[in-house]
Every structure is written in C-alpha cells, then in structure tokens.
C-alpha positions in Angstrom: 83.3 206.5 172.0 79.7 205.3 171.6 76.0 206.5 172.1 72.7 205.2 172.0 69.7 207.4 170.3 66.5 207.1 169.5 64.7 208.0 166.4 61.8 206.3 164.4 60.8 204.1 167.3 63.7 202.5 167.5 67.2 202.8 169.2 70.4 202.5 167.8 74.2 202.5 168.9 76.5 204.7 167.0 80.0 205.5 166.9 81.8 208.5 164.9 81.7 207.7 161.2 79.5 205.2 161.4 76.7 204.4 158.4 73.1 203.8 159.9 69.6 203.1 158.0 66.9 204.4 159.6 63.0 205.8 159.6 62.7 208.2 156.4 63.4 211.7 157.9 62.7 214.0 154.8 65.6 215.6 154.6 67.6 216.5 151.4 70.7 214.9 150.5 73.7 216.4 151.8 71.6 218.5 154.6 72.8 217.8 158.2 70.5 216.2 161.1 70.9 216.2 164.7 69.4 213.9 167.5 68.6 215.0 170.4 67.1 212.0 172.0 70.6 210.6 173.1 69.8 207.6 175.6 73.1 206.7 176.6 77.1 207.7 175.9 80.1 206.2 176.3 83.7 208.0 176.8 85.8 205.5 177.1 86.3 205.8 180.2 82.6 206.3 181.9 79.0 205.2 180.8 76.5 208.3 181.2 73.0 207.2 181.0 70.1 209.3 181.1 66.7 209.3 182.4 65.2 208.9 179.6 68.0 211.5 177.8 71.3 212.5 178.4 71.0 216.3 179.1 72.6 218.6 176.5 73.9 215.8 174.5 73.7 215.6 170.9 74.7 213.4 168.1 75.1 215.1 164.2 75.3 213.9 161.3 75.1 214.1 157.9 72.4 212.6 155.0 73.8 209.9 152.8 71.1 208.9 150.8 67.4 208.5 150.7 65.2 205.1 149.5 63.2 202.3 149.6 64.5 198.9 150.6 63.3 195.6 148.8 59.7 194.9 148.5 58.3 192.8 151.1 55.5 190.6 149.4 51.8 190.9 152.0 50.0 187.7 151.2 46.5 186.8 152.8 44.8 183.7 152.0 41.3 182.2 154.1 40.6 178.3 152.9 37.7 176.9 151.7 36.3 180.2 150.7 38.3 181.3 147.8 40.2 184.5 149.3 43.3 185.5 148.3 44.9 189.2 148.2 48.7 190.0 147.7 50.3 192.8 148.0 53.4 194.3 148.1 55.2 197.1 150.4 58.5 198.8 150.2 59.3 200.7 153.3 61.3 204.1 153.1 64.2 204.8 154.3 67.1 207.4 154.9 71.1 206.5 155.4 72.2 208.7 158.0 76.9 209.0 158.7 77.3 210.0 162.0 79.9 213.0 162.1 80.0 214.0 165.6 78.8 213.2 168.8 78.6 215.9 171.7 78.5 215.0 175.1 
C-alpha cells in the first residue's frame, strides 16, 4: 500500500514506515502530523486517484527530527569588472516516519 501527497510544493510517494525529508513544518519532535493533500493511493489491489485529492483520505505520521542539510555554496561573479559575492545557504528541513495511511 502506497500514496502520493503533497506538502512543501512538492509530491512524494510514501508507504507505511517509511522515512521522508521534507519542507520544515515547525513542529516539535515527537509531535504527530497529518496530510491531507493525498493525490493518489494504492491498495494493492486498485489505484484511487483524486481530482486534485482523494476525498477523506489522510496520511499520519510522526516527527523524526528537525535540521538543516549541507550548505550549498551561492557564488556570483561578472568579468572584467571585478564582482564577486559568495554566499552560502543551508536549507531547513524536517524528517517526517509515516505511521498510517487512511483511505
């Protein structure tokens, strides 16, 4: 059993127990999420696939952890003309374990 939500901007496929890294949510440690946005879900036996979402499906889940992944280095240069400027970014995120998913 799978499902496609949506969350951040993005869309990702998730199975029960599964470990994703997504958008930073906000949420404690510990503290349990649910998604809403379910796009598509599969039972084994029959693909349901909404339009845009799956009515009254859900998929729950639990936080992992909360952090920021390597830093990404931003460098801008223009020849002849002496520019340069570097910077740096590290973009946050939150590790989500899928618990449940209701269909």
């Amino acid at each position: 059993m799978y499902a496609v939500i949506a969350t951040g901007g993005k869309q990702y496929k998730v199975s029960e127990g599964d470990i994703i890294t997504i958008e930073k949510l906000g949420a404690a440690e510990g503290e349990n999420v649910t998604f809403d946005q379910v796009l598509a879900v599969n039972n084994n036996s029959k693909l349901v696939v909404g339009t845009p979402t799956v009515d009254g499906a859900t998929v729950s889940g639990s936080v992992v952890a909360e952090g920021r992944k390597k830093k990404v280095i931003v460098y801008k240069y223009k020849s002849k003309t002496g520019y340069h400027k570097k910077n740096g970014h590290r973009q946050p995120f939150t590790r989500v374990k899928i618990e449940k998913i209701n269909a």
